[in-house]
N, C-alpha and C positions, 0 to 999 in steps of 0.2 A: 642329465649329469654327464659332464665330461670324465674320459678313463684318465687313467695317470699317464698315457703316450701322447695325449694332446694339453694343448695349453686350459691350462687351471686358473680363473680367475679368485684372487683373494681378497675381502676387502679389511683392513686392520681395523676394528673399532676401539678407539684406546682415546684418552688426553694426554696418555704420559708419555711423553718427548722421548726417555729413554727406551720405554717398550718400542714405540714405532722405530726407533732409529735400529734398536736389536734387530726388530723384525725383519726390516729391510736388509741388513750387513746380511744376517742368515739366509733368507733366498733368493738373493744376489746374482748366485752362483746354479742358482734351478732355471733353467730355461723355460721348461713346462710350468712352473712356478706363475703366475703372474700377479704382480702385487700392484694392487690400486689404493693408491695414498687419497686421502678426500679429509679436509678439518671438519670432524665430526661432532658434533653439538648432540644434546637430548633432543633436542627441536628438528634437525635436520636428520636424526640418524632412519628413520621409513623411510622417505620419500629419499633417500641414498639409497635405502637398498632394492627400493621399489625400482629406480631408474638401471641400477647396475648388474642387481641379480648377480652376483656372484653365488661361483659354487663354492667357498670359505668362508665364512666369517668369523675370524679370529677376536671375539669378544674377550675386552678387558674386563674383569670384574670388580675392579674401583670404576669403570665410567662411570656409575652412577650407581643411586642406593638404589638396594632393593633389587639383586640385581640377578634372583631366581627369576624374578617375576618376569625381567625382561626376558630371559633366555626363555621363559614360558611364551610368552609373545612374538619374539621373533619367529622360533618351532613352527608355531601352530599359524603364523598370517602367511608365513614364506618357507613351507616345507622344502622346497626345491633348494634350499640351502643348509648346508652343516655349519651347525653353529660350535665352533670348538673353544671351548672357555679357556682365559688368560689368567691361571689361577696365583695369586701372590704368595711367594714362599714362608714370609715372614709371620702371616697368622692362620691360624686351623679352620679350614671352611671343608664341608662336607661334600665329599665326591661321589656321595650315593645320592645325593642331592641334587648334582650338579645337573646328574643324568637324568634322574626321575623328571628336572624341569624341563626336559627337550635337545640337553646339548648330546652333539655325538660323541665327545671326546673330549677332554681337557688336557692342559700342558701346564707347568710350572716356570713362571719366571723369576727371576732369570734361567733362560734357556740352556738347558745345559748337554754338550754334542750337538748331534743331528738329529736330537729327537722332536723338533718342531716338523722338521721337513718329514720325518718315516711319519708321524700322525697325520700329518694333512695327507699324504699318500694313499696311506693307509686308510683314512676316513672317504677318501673320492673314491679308491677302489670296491672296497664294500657297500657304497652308497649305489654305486652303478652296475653292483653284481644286483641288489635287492632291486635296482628299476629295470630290470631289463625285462622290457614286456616278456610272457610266461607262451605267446601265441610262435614266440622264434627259437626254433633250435638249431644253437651254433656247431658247426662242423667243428667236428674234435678228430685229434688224432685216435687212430685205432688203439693206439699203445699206450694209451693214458687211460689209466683205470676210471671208472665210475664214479666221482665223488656224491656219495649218501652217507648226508650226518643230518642227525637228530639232536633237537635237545630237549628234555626232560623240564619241564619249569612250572613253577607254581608261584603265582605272588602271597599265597597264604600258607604258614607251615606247616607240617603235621600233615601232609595229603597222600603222603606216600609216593614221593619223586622216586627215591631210589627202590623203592620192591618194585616200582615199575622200570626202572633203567635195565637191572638188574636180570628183569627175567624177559623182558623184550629182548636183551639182546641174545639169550640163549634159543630164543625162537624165532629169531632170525637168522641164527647161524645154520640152526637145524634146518630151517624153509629153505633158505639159500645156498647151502653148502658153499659157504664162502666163509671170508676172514670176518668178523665183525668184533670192534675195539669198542668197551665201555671205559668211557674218560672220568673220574671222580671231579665234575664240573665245581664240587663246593670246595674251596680252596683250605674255610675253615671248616674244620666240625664233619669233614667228608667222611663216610662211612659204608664207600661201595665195595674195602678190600673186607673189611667185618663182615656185611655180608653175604660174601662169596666165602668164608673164613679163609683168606689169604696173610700169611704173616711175611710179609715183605719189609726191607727197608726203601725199596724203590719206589718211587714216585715221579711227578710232572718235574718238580725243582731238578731232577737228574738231568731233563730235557731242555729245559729254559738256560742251564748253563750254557748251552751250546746251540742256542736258540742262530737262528741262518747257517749256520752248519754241520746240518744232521744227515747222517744217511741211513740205510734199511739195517744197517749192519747195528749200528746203535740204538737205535730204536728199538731191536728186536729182544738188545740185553736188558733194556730197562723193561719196558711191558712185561705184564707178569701171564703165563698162559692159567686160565683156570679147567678143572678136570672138564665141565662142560664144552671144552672147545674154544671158548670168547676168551679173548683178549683183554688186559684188564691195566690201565693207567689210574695207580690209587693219588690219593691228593697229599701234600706235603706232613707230611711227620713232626714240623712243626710251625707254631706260630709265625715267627720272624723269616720262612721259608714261605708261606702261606703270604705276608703281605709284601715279599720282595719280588712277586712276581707280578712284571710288567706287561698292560693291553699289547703292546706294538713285537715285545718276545713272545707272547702269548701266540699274535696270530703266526706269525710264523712258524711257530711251532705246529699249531696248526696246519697250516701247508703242507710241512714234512709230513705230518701223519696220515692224510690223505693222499700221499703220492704212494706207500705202505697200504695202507688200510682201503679196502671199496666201500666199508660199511661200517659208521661210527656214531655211537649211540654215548649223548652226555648227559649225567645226574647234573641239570642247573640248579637243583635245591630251591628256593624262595627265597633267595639275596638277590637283587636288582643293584648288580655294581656294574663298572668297567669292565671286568673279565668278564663277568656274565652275558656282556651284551657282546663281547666280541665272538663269543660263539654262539652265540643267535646268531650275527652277523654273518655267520661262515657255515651256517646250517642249512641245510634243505626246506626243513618243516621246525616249527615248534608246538613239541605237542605240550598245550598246556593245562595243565591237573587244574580237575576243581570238586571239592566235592559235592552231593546236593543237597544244600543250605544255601541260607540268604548271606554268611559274609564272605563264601567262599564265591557266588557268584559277585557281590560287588565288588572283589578286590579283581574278579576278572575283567569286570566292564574298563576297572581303573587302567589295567594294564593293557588293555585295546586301546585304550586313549593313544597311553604313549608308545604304544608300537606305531600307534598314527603316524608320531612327531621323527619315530627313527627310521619312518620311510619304507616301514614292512608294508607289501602289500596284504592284504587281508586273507587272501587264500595262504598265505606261510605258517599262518596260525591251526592249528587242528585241537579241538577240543575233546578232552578224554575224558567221562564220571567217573571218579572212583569211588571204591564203597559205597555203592547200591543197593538198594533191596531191604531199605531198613522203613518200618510203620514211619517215623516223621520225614521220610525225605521227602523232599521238593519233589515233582515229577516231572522224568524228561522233557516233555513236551512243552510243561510251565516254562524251561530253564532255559530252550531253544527259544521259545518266543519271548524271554523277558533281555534276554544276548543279540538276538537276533541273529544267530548260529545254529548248523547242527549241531550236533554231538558225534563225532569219528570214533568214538571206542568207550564200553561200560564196564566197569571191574566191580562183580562184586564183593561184599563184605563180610571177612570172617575173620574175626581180630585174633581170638587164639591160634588158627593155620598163618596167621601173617605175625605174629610174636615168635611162635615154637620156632618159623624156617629162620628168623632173625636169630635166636639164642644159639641155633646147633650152626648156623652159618650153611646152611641149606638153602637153595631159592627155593619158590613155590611149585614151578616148573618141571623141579626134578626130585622136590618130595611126594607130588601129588601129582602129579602128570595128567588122573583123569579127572580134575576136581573144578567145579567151574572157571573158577577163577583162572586155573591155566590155559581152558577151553577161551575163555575173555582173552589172554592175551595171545595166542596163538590166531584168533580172529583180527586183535588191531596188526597182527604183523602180516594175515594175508593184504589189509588194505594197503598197509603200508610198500609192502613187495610189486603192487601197484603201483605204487606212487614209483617206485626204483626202477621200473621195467619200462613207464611211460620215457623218463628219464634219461634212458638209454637206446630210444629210437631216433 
Protein backbone atom coordinates (compact mmCIF):
# COMPACT_ATOMS: atom_id res chain seq x y z
CA UNK A 1 0.00 0.00 0.00
CA UNK A 2 1.18 3.24 -1.27
CA UNK A 3 1.49 6.48 1.60
CA UNK A 4 -0.44 9.63 0.78
CA UNK A 5 3.31 11.28 -0.50
CA UNK A 6 3.24 8.98 -3.44
CA UNK A 7 0.86 8.49 -6.32
CA UNK A 8 -2.41 6.76 -5.24
CA UNK A 9 -4.07 4.63 -7.80
CA UNK A 10 -8.17 4.88 -7.72
CA UNK A 11 -10.37 2.95 -9.67
CA UNK A 12 -14.25 4.50 -9.77
CA UNK A 13 -16.68 1.60 -9.90
CA UNK A 14 -19.96 3.51 -10.64
CA UNK A 15 -22.62 3.36 -14.08
CA UNK A 16 -23.65 6.70 -13.26
CA UNK A 17 -22.26 9.34 -15.68
CA UNK A 18 -22.78 11.89 -13.05
CA UNK A 19 -20.97 10.12 -10.04
CA UNK A 20 -17.75 9.44 -12.35
CA UNK A 21 -17.84 12.90 -13.94
CA UNK A 22 -18.02 14.38 -9.80
CA UNK A 23 -15.38 12.09 -9.17
CA UNK A 24 -13.09 13.08 -11.72
CA UNK A 25 -13.82 17.29 -11.42
CA UNK A 26 -12.95 16.43 -7.42
CA UNK A 27 -9.44 14.94 -7.80
CA UNK A 28 -8.53 16.76 -10.65
CA UNK A 29 -6.70 19.03 -8.79
CA UNK A 30 -4.68 15.84 -6.37
CA UNK A 31 -1.66 15.10 -8.06
CA UNK A 32 -0.91 12.14 -5.84
CA UNK A 33 -4.50 11.32 -6.55
CA UNK A 34 -4.60 9.10 -9.49
CA UNK A 35 -7.86 8.34 -11.13
CA UNK A 36 -8.26 5.32 -13.53
CA UNK A 37 -11.56 5.64 -15.59
CA UNK A 38 -12.41 1.98 -17.04
CA UNK A 39 -16.43 1.20 -18.41
CA UNK A 40 -17.35 -1.03 -15.84
CA UNK A 41 -19.82 -3.76 -16.36
CA UNK A 42 -20.85 -6.59 -13.49
CA UNK A 43 -19.09 -8.91 -15.97
CA UNK A 44 -15.82 -7.09 -16.27
CA UNK A 45 -15.62 -5.51 -12.84
CA UNK A 46 -12.68 -8.76 -11.29
CA UNK A 47 -10.90 -9.16 -13.93
CA UNK A 48 -10.51 -4.87 -13.78
CA UNK A 49 -9.42 -5.12 -10.58
CA UNK A 50 -7.60 -8.18 -10.86
CA UNK A 51 -5.35 -6.42 -13.88
CA UNK A 52 -5.21 -2.88 -12.14
CA UNK A 53 -5.07 -3.45 -8.38
CA UNK A 54 -5.55 -0.29 -7.36
CA UNK A 55 -5.12 1.00 -3.88
CA UNK A 56 -9.00 2.74 -4.00
CA UNK A 57 -11.88 1.49 -5.05
CA UNK A 58 -14.47 3.93 -4.83
CA UNK A 59 -17.53 1.55 -5.16
CA UNK A 60 -21.05 2.83 -6.15
CA UNK A 61 -23.68 1.23 -4.30
CA UNK A 62 -26.41 1.41 -7.10
CA UNK A 63 -23.83 -0.56 -9.44
CA UNK A 64 -25.64 -3.27 -8.78
CA UNK A 65 -27.99 -5.10 -6.43
CA UNK A 66 -27.15 -6.55 -3.57
CA UNK A 67 -24.41 -4.71 -3.15
CA UNK A 68 -23.13 -5.84 0.65
CA UNK A 69 -22.51 -8.73 -0.78
CA UNK A 70 -20.21 -7.29 -3.39
CA UNK A 71 -18.17 -5.21 -0.95
CA UNK A 72 -18.00 -8.70 0.99
CA UNK A 73 -16.32 -10.09 -2.14
CA UNK A 74 -14.31 -7.63 -3.23
CA UNK A 75 -12.68 -7.32 0.78
CA UNK A 76 -12.07 -10.72 1.07
CA UNK A 77 -10.57 -11.80 -2.99
CA UNK A 78 -8.51 -8.49 -3.14
CA UNK A 79 -7.48 -7.24 0.48
CA UNK A 80 -4.84 -5.17 -0.89
CA UNK A 81 -7.39 -2.74 -1.85
CA UNK A 82 -9.76 -0.26 0.30
CA UNK A 83 -12.96 -0.42 -0.81
CA UNK A 84 -14.58 3.04 0.13
CA UNK A 85 -18.42 2.83 -0.48
CA UNK A 86 -20.47 5.65 -2.77
CA UNK A 87 -23.29 5.94 -0.50
CA UNK A 88 -26.61 7.72 -2.03
CA UNK A 89 -27.99 10.49 -0.07
CA UNK A 90 -31.46 10.22 -0.96
CA UNK A 91 -32.33 6.76 0.80
CA UNK A 92 -31.32 5.33 4.27
CA UNK A 93 -28.72 2.50 3.91
CA UNK A 94 -26.85 1.32 6.88
CA UNK A 95 -23.32 2.38 7.63
CA UNK A 96 -22.69 -0.22 10.35
CA UNK A 97 -23.28 -2.35 7.51
CA UNK A 98 -21.37 -0.97 5.18
CA UNK A 99 -18.37 -1.69 7.33
CA UNK A 100 -19.20 -4.95 8.83
CA UNK A 101 -19.20 -5.99 4.94
CA UNK A 102 -15.47 -5.10 4.40
CA UNK A 103 -15.54 -1.56 3.27
CA UNK A 104 -12.97 0.88 4.96
CA UNK A 105 -14.91 3.96 4.62
CA UNK A 106 -17.81 5.33 3.00
CA UNK A 107 -18.63 8.84 1.47
CA UNK A 108 -22.01 10.40 0.54
CA UNK A 109 -22.87 11.59 -2.82
CA UNK A 110 -23.17 14.04 -3.95
CA UNK A 111 -19.86 14.98 -2.58
CA UNK A 112 -19.84 17.67 -0.45
CA UNK A 113 -16.29 19.86 0.22
CA UNK A 114 -13.17 18.06 0.20
CA UNK A 115 -14.35 15.35 2.04
CA UNK A 116 -13.92 12.60 -0.73
CA UNK A 117 -10.36 13.60 -1.13
CA UNK A 118 -9.51 13.80 3.24
CA UNK A 119 -11.30 9.94 3.17
CA UNK A 120 -9.36 8.42 0.47
CA UNK A 121 -6.20 10.08 2.27
CA UNK A 122 -7.09 9.16 5.21
CA UNK A 123 -8.10 5.55 4.40
CA UNK A 124 -4.35 5.01 2.44
CA UNK A 125 -2.83 6.33 5.40
CA UNK A 126 -4.01 4.17 7.97
CA UNK A 127 -4.14 1.17 5.60
CA UNK A 128 -0.28 1.60 5.33
CA UNK A 129 0.33 2.40 9.13
CA UNK A 130 -1.69 -1.27 9.76
CA UNK A 131 0.78 -3.03 6.71
CA UNK A 132 3.79 -1.89 7.70
CA UNK A 133 5.75 -5.05 8.29
CA UNK A 134 6.10 -5.16 12.61
CA UNK A 135 10.02 -6.67 11.73
CA UNK A 136 10.97 -2.51 10.83
CA UNK A 137 11.46 0.23 13.17
CA UNK A 138 11.25 3.51 11.75
CA UNK A 139 13.73 6.16 12.93
CA UNK A 140 11.60 8.75 14.79
CA UNK A 141 12.58 11.98 16.05
CA UNK A 142 13.72 12.16 19.67
CA UNK A 143 11.14 14.75 20.36
CA UNK A 144 8.22 13.05 19.26
CA UNK A 145 6.61 11.48 22.10
CA UNK A 146 5.72 7.67 22.04
CA UNK A 147 2.40 7.02 20.51
CA UNK A 148 0.52 4.03 22.77
CA UNK A 149 -3.03 3.64 22.28
CA UNK A 150 -5.26 0.95 23.22
CA UNK A 151 -8.72 0.18 22.42
CA UNK A 152 -10.95 -1.58 24.57
CA UNK A 153 -13.49 -3.66 22.28
CA UNK A 154 -16.01 -6.34 22.49
CA UNK A 155 -18.37 -7.40 19.68
CA UNK A 156 -20.76 -8.81 22.36
CA UNK A 157 -22.24 -6.36 25.07
CA UNK A 158 -22.24 -6.67 28.65
CA UNK A 159 -18.44 -7.87 28.90
CA UNK A 160 -17.13 -5.26 30.79
CA UNK A 161 -15.25 -2.81 28.24
CA UNK A 162 -15.22 0.09 30.37
CA UNK A 163 -14.41 -1.47 34.18
CA UNK A 164 -11.66 -2.61 32.17
CA UNK A 165 -10.66 0.84 30.34
CA UNK A 166 -11.13 2.28 33.38
CA UNK A 167 -8.81 0.64 35.68
CA UNK A 168 -6.18 -0.25 33.16
CA UNK A 169 -5.47 3.03 32.67
CA UNK A 170 -5.04 3.95 36.41
CA UNK A 171 -2.45 1.10 36.34
CA UNK A 172 -0.81 2.31 33.81
CA UNK A 173 -0.23 5.55 35.02
CA UNK A 174 0.94 4.14 38.19
CA UNK A 175 3.49 1.49 36.15
CA UNK A 176 4.61 4.12 34.03
CA UNK A 177 4.59 7.30 35.75
CA UNK A 178 3.56 8.97 32.86
CA UNK A 179 0.33 10.95 31.29
CA UNK A 180 -2.15 8.21 30.28
CA UNK A 181 -5.76 9.57 28.58
CA UNK A 182 -8.86 7.33 28.83
CA UNK A 183 -11.11 8.37 25.75
CA UNK A 184 -15.02 7.49 26.25
CA UNK A 185 -14.76 5.51 22.62
CA UNK A 186 -18.88 5.02 22.95
CA UNK A 187 -20.03 7.99 21.31
CA UNK A 188 -23.71 6.93 22.48
CA UNK A 189 -24.65 5.52 25.93
CA UNK A 190 -20.61 6.22 27.07
CA UNK A 191 -20.28 5.91 30.73
CA UNK A 192 -16.34 6.20 31.47
CA UNK A 193 -17.11 9.86 33.34
CA UNK A 194 -20.00 7.85 35.63
CA UNK A 195 -17.47 5.73 36.41
CA UNK A 196 -14.68 7.65 37.46
CA UNK A 197 -17.73 9.89 39.16
CA UNK A 198 -16.66 12.90 37.12
CA UNK A 199 -19.59 15.53 36.72
CA UNK A 200 -18.31 17.47 33.68
CA UNK A 201 -19.94 19.14 30.93
CA UNK A 202 -16.84 18.57 28.61
CA UNK A 203 -16.48 16.24 26.35
CA UNK A 204 -14.78 14.86 22.66
CA UNK A 205 -17.71 17.37 20.64
CA UNK A 206 -15.42 20.22 22.65
CA UNK A 207 -12.63 18.86 20.53
CA UNK A 208 -14.14 17.91 17.12
CA UNK A 209 -15.28 21.60 16.79
CA UNK A 210 -11.77 22.53 16.18
CA UNK A 211 -10.83 19.23 14.91
CA UNK A 212 -6.98 20.32 12.56
CA UNK A 213 -6.63 23.01 14.81
CA UNK A 214 -5.88 21.88 18.29
CA UNK A 215 -3.09 22.61 20.40
CA UNK A 216 -1.81 21.26 24.19
CA UNK A 217 -3.25 24.41 25.45
CA UNK A 218 -6.91 23.29 24.48
CA UNK A 219 -6.69 20.13 24.93
CA UNK A 220 -5.57 20.47 28.25
CA UNK A 221 -8.94 22.63 29.28
CA UNK A 222 -11.19 20.21 27.90
CA UNK A 223 -9.83 16.77 29.30
CA UNK A 224 -10.88 16.26 32.68
CA UNK A 225 -7.87 15.21 35.35
CA UNK A 226 -9.42 12.40 37.56
CA UNK A 227 -8.04 12.25 41.39
CA UNK A 228 -6.27 8.82 40.19
CA UNK A 229 -3.87 10.77 38.04
CA UNK A 230 -5.42 9.67 34.38
CA UNK A 231 -6.80 11.83 32.11
CA UNK A 232 -10.27 11.46 31.14
CA UNK A 233 -12.03 12.47 27.46
CA UNK A 234 -15.87 11.75 28.51
CA UNK A 235 -18.33 11.11 25.35
CA UNK A 236 -20.92 13.62 24.12
CA UNK A 237 -23.68 14.85 26.55
CA UNK A 238 -25.92 14.38 23.90
CA UNK A 239 -27.54 12.50 21.29
CA UNK A 240 -27.39 14.89 18.10
CA UNK A 241 -23.43 15.65 19.53
CA UNK A 242 -22.89 11.90 19.66
CA UNK A 243 -24.02 11.27 15.72
CA UNK A 244 -22.49 14.79 14.36
CA UNK A 245 -19.30 13.48 14.87
CA UNK A 246 -17.33 12.79 11.82
CA UNK A 247 -14.47 9.44 11.03
CA UNK A 248 -12.16 12.11 9.10
CA UNK A 249 -12.69 15.02 12.37
CA UNK A 250 -12.34 12.21 14.50
CA UNK A 251 -8.91 10.98 13.37
CA UNK A 252 -7.61 14.11 13.58
CA UNK A 253 -8.47 14.67 16.57
CA UNK A 254 -6.89 11.87 17.28
CA UNK A 255 -3.51 13.07 16.04
CA UNK A 256 -3.78 16.07 18.27
CA UNK A 257 -4.09 13.81 21.30
CA UNK A 258 -1.33 11.82 20.74
CA UNK A 259 1.12 14.60 20.09
CA UNK A 260 -0.34 15.51 24.16
CA UNK A 261 -0.68 12.29 25.43
CA UNK A 262 2.29 9.07 25.35
CA UNK A 263 -0.41 6.84 26.50
CA UNK A 264 -3.99 6.37 25.51
CA UNK A 265 -6.36 3.98 26.55
CA UNK A 266 -10.16 3.92 24.55
CA UNK A 267 -13.63 2.21 25.94
CA UNK A 268 -14.61 0.95 22.00
CA UNK A 269 -17.74 -0.42 23.82
CA UNK A 270 -19.35 -3.26 21.21
CA UNK A 271 -20.74 -0.92 18.42
CA UNK A 272 -18.76 -1.76 15.22
CA UNK A 273 -19.22 1.70 13.46
CA UNK A 274 -17.12 4.24 11.59
CA UNK A 275 -15.69 5.93 14.59
CA UNK A 276 -15.01 2.66 16.20
CA UNK A 277 -12.87 1.57 13.54
CA UNK A 278 -11.07 4.65 13.09
CA UNK A 279 -9.51 4.11 16.46
CA UNK A 280 -8.72 0.74 15.87
CA UNK A 281 -7.26 2.09 13.02
CA UNK A 282 -4.89 4.49 15.00
CA UNK A 283 -4.21 2.03 17.94
CA UNK A 284 -1.31 0.12 18.72
CA UNK A 285 -3.16 -3.17 19.99
CA UNK A 286 -6.75 -4.08 20.35
CA UNK A 287 -7.42 -5.70 23.14
CA UNK A 288 -10.44 -7.51 22.66
CA UNK A 289 -13.11 -8.80 25.60
CA UNK A 290 -14.65 -11.91 25.58
CA UNK A 291 -16.13 -13.63 28.16
CA UNK A 292 -15.85 -17.63 28.58
CA UNK A 293 -19.02 -18.87 26.81
CA UNK A 294 -19.79 -20.04 23.54
CA UNK A 295 -21.59 -16.57 22.15
CA UNK A 296 -19.00 -14.51 23.38
CA UNK A 297 -16.37 -16.62 21.61
CA UNK A 298 -18.30 -16.78 18.27
CA UNK A 299 -18.97 -13.17 18.06
CA UNK A 300 -15.16 -13.14 18.38
CA UNK A 301 -14.27 -15.53 15.72
CA UNK A 302 -16.92 -13.09 13.58
CA UNK A 303 -14.89 -10.17 14.44
CA UNK A 304 -11.29 -11.92 13.37
CA UNK A 305 -13.00 -12.33 10.04
CA UNK A 306 -13.44 -8.90 9.53
CA UNK A 307 -10.34 -7.42 11.04
CA UNK A 308 -9.15 -9.78 8.17
CA UNK A 309 -10.89 -7.63 5.59
CA UNK A 310 -9.69 -4.03 7.45
CA UNK A 311 -6.13 -5.25 6.93
CA UNK A 312 -5.24 -5.72 10.75
CA UNK A 313 -2.53 -7.89 11.00
CA UNK A 314 -3.37 -10.55 13.41
CA UNK A 315 -0.80 -9.90 16.05
CA UNK A 316 -2.83 -6.22 16.76
CA UNK A 317 -5.55 -8.19 18.12
CA UNK A 318 -4.72 -9.21 22.06
CA UNK A 319 -7.36 -11.33 23.63
CA UNK A 320 -8.38 -10.58 27.32
CA UNK A 321 -11.12 -13.44 29.64
CA UNK A 322 -13.04 -11.49 31.56
CA UNK A 323 -15.10 -12.90 34.47
CA UNK A 324 -13.37 -16.20 35.09
CA UNK A 325 -13.59 -18.67 37.59
CA UNK A 326 -17.24 -19.46 37.40
CA UNK A 327 -18.44 -23.75 37.65
CA UNK A 328 -19.96 -23.34 33.81
CA UNK A 329 -17.05 -21.37 32.12
CA UNK A 330 -15.62 -22.68 29.10
CA UNK A 331 -11.82 -23.38 29.90
CA UNK A 332 -9.00 -21.47 28.92
CA UNK A 333 -7.29 -23.89 27.04
CA UNK A 334 -10.83 -25.12 25.14
CA UNK A 335 -11.20 -21.22 24.15
CA UNK A 336 -7.47 -20.93 22.81
CA UNK A 337 -7.72 -23.97 20.78
CA UNK A 338 -11.28 -23.36 19.36
CA UNK A 339 -9.75 -19.17 18.27
CA UNK A 340 -6.83 -20.50 17.56
CA UNK A 341 -5.28 -17.77 19.93
CA UNK A 342 -3.87 -17.20 23.22
CA UNK A 343 -5.29 -15.53 25.88
CA UNK A 344 -3.03 -11.98 26.93
CA UNK A 345 -4.86 -11.24 30.23
CA UNK A 346 -7.81 -13.03 32.75
CA UNK A 347 -10.10 -11.02 34.94
CA UNK A 348 -11.80 -12.55 37.36
CA UNK A 349 -15.32 -12.46 38.49
CA UNK A 350 -17.13 -10.81 41.39
CA UNK A 351 -20.31 -8.89 40.33
CA UNK A 352 -21.12 -7.25 43.53
CA UNK A 353 -17.08 -5.66 43.91
CA UNK A 354 -17.74 -4.63 39.96
CA UNK A 355 -21.53 -3.20 40.88
CA UNK A 356 -20.64 -1.43 44.45
CA UNK A 357 -17.20 0.47 42.48
CA UNK A 358 -19.90 1.37 39.54
CA UNK A 359 -22.71 2.81 42.15
CA UNK A 360 -20.03 4.90 44.38
CA UNK A 361 -17.99 5.82 41.14
CA UNK A 362 -15.00 4.10 42.48
CA UNK A 363 -12.74 1.92 40.17
CA UNK A 364 -11.87 -1.43 41.31
CA UNK A 365 -8.13 -0.48 41.44
CA UNK A 366 -8.48 2.07 44.07
CA UNK A 367 -11.28 0.37 46.19
CA UNK A 368 -9.50 -2.83 46.48
CA UNK A 369 -6.17 -2.52 45.43
CA UNK A 370 -5.26 -6.00 47.07
CA UNK A 371 -8.20 -7.90 45.54
CA UNK A 372 -7.50 -10.12 42.60
CA UNK A 373 -9.15 -8.75 40.32
CA UNK A 374 -6.79 -5.52 40.60
CA UNK A 375 -3.83 -8.16 40.87
CA UNK A 376 -5.44 -9.28 36.97
CA UNK A 377 -5.11 -5.93 35.79
CA UNK A 378 -1.96 -4.63 37.13
CA UNK A 379 -0.65 -8.17 35.51
CA UNK A 380 -2.29 -7.27 31.70
CA UNK A 381 -0.60 -3.83 32.11
CA UNK A 382 2.92 -5.26 32.99
CA UNK A 383 2.56 -7.21 29.55
CA UNK A 384 1.19 -4.43 28.13
CA UNK A 385 4.34 -1.80 29.39
CA UNK A 386 6.14 -4.45 27.24
CA UNK A 387 4.43 -4.11 24.38
CA UNK A 388 5.25 0.14 25.03
CA UNK A 389 8.89 -0.46 25.81
CA UNK A 390 9.44 -2.88 22.76
CA UNK A 391 8.00 0.13 21.01
CA UNK A 392 10.24 2.56 21.92
CA UNK A 393 13.57 0.78 21.03
Amino acid sequence: MKTTTQSTTILVVSKNPSVIESTRTTLAKEKILKLIEKEMTSENLFPVIAEIQPDVILLDFEFQQHPFDLVDKIASKYSMCAVVAILPESEKVDSDRVLLSGARDFIQYPYQSDNLVTTIKRVIELLERNQAPSSLTPVMDTNVKPKNMFTIFSPKGGVGTTTISTNLAISLHKTLKEDVLVIDGKHLFGHIALYYNLRTGNSITDLIAHAGNLDERLIKQVVVRHTSGVHVLPSPISIAQAQGIKPEDLFKVIQSLQMVFPNIIIDGGNNLNENTVTYMDSSDKILLVLNPDIASMRDVKQFMEISATLSYPKDKTLLILNLTGRKADVKKEEIENILKMKIFGMIPADGNLALSSLNEGVPILLKKPHHPISKAFNDITKELVKIIQTSKT
